[in-house]
N, C-alpha and C positions, 0 to 999 in steps of 0.2 A: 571518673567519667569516661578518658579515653578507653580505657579494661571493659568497660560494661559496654561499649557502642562496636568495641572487637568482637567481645561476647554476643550480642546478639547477630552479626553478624557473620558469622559461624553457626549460631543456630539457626539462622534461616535457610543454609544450604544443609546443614548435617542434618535437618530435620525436614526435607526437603528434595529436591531437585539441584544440584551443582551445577548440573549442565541447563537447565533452564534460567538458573539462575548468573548464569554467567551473559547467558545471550539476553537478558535483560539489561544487564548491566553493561555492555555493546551498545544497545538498541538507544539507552542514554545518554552514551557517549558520541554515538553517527547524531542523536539529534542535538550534540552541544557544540561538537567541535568538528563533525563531516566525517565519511567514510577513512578519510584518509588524515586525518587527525590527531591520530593517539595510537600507541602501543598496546601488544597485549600485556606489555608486564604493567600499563599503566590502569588497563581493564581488570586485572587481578587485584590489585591494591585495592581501587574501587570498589572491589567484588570483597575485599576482606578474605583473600585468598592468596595462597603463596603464588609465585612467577613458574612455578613448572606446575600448577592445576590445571590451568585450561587445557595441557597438551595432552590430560587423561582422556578429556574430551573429542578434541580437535587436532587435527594435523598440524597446521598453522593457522595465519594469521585471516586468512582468506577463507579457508573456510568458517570459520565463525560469522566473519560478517556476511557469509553467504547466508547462513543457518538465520541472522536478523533478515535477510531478507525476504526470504521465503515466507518465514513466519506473516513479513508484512503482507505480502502477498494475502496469502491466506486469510487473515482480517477483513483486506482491502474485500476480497470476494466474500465473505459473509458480510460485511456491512453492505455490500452492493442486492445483496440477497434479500438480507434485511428490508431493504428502501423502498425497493419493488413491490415488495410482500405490501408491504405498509401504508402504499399510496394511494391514495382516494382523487375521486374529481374525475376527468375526461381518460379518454380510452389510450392517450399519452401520458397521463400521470407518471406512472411506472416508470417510461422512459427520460420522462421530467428528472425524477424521483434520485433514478443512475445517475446524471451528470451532477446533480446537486452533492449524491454521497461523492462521486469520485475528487471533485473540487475541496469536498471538506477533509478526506482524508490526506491531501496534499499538504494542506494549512494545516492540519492536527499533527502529524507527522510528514514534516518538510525531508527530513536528512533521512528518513528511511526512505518516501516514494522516489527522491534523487539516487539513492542507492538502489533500488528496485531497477530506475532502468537507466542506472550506469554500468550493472555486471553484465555486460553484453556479451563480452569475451567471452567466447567457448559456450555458450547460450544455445547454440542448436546443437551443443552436445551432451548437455545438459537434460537429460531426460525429464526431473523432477521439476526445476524451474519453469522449463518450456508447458509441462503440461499444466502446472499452475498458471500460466499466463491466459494459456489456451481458456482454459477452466473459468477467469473475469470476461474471456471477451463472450463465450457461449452464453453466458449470463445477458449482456447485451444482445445476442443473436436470438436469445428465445424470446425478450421482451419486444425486440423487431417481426420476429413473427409470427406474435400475434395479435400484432398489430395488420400488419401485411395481408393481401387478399389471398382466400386460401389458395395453394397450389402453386403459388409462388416461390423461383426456384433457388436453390440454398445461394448459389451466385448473386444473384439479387440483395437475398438479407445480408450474407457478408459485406456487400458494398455499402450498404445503406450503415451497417452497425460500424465499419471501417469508417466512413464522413462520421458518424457523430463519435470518435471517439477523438476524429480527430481536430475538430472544435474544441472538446472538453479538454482534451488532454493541450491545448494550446492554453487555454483560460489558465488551466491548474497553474502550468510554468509561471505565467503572467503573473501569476497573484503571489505566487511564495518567491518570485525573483523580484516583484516590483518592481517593472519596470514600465507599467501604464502609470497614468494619474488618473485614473477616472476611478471614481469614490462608488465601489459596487457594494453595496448595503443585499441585507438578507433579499427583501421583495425586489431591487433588481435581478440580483442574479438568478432567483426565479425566475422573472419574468425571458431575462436572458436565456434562460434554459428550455423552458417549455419555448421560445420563437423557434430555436434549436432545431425543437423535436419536429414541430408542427412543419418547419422548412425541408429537411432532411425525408419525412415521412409524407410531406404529399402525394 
């Protein structure tokens, strides 16, 4: 039983991706036990991989969990894409839409959006990361304007999308650190979100 569970796990990266497959196997470990949690030689075991694999990949330790972060990154901003796309009803929908994906993606993956913005360090020198960040917030910047009356100037929507992100982004913490008591069910936080928008956007 143990041989066949080695076995397959060896074919899934030699038939496969190693390096993707290892930053999966990271991305499980930031959401069981936190960024700062685990080894990479205990990430390789995990992974059904010898303790000097990952280094084929990776420098160290840090950049791997950078590479999970990014990745989430990257999700976070197609699912925000997604939501938009997707939203129906009043001409805030959309921005309705953003704060409900941003919130879910907190509580879906808690240890990855805390790692997302704990790698602060060295962040504006970080070319790849910063333009991914940049990359979620334009997302909310286009859905503010066009909402916004035409001709209104980019200063404007940055402030308006800067206040709602920075509501959402308070809720998010709130809800995966637990530290409110108040019992926010799906059609609350709805209804929370679009007040949000309607408030931020009059």
């Amino acid at each position: 039983m143990e041989q066949s569970a080695k076995q397959t796990q060896k074919a899934a990266y030699h038939h496969g991706d190693l390096r993707a497959h290892l930053i999966e196997t990271v991305r499980l470990l930031v959401e069981e036990k936190g960024a700062d949690g685990f080894s990479i030689s205990e990430a390789a075991r995990r992974a059904g991989v010898s303790s000097a694999a990952p280094y084929k990949h990776f420098e160290d330790r840090r950049e791997i969990v950078r590479a999970v972060a990014l990745l989430g990154i990257k999700r976070m901003r197609q699912q925000m894409d997604d939501a938009a796309a997707a939203a129906t009803g009043d001409r805030l929908a959309p921005i309705t839409a953003l704060g409900l994906c941003y919130a879910r993606f907190a509580r879906t993956e808690p240890g990855v959006f805390r790692l997302i913005f704990g790698l602060t360090e060295g962040r504006d020198e970080d070319s790849e990361m910063h333009a991914l960040g940049t990359a979620c917030e334009d997302v909310v910047k286009r859905e503010v304007r066009r909402v916004m009356p035409e001709g209104t100037d980019e200063e404007e929507i940055a402030r308006r999308a800067y206040m709602l992100h920075m509501f959402v982004h308070g809720h998010a913490f709130l809800e995966i650190d637990g530290v409110h008591d108040n019992e926010i069910s799906g059609d609350v936080e709805h209804a929370l979100m679009a007040d949000i928008a309607a408030r931020v956007m009059a």
